[in-house]
C-alpha positions as CSV (number, residue, x, y, z in Angstrom):
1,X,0.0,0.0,0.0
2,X,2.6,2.4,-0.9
3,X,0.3,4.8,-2.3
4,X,-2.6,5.1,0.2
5,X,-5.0,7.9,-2.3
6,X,-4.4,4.9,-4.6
7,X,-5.0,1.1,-3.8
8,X,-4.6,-2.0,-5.9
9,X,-7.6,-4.0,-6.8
10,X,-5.9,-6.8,-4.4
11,X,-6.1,-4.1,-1.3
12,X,-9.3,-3.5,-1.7
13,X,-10.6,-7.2,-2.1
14,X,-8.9,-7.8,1.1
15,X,-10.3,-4.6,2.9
16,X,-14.0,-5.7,1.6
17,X,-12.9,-9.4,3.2
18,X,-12.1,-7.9,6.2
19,X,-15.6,-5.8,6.4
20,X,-17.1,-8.6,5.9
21,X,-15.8,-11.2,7.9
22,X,-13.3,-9.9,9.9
23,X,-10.5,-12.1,8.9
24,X,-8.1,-12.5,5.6
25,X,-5.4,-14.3,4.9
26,X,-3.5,-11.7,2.9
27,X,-0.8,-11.2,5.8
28,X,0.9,-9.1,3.8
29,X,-1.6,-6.3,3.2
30,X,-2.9,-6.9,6.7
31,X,0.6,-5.9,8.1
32,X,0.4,-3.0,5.4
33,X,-3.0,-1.6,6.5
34,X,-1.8,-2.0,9.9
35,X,0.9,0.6,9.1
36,X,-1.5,2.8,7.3
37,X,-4.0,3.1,10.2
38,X,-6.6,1.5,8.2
39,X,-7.5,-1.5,10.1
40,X,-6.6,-2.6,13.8
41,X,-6.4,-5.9,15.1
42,X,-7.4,-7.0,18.6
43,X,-5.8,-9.7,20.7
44,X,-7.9,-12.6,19.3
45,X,-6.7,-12.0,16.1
46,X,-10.1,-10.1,14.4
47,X,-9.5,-7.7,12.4
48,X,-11.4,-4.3,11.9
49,X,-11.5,-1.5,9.8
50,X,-10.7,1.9,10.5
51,X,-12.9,5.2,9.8
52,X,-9.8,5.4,7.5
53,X,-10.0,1.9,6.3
54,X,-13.6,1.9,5.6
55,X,-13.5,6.0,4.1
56,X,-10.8,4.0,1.2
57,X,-13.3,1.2,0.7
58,X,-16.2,2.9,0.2
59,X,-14.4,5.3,-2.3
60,X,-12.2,2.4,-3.8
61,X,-9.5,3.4,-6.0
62,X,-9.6,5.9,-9.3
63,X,-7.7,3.8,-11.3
64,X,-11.0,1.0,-11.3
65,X,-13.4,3.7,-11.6
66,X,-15.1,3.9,-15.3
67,X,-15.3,7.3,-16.1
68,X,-16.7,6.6,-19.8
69,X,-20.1,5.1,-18.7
């Protein structure tokens, strides 16, 4: 998630996974939202998303918006 204004089609499948069920097993983006403040996990290991996290789902990323429709 270098680019947090811009997130990769894999990012947000895993931040829509983790709205919905509170787990993934990307560790690798978990570890990277973790850093970005977009999702927080609790001792039992479920995850969350942050105002942040859920703000970037919601929008999802301009690069998968279709402009031309």
């Amino acid at each position: 998630m270098g680019n947090v204004d811009e997130l990769s089609p894999r990012e947000l499948s895993v931040l829509k996974e983790i709205w919905q069920t509170g787990r993934t097993t990307d560790r690798t983006i978990v570890l990277e939202s973790l850093k970005d403040d977009m999702i927080v996990e609790f001792k039992d290991g479920h995850l969350n998303l942050t105002a942040k996290g859920r703000r970037m789902l919601v929008r999802g990323s301009p690069s998968l918006w279709d402009i031309g429709s």
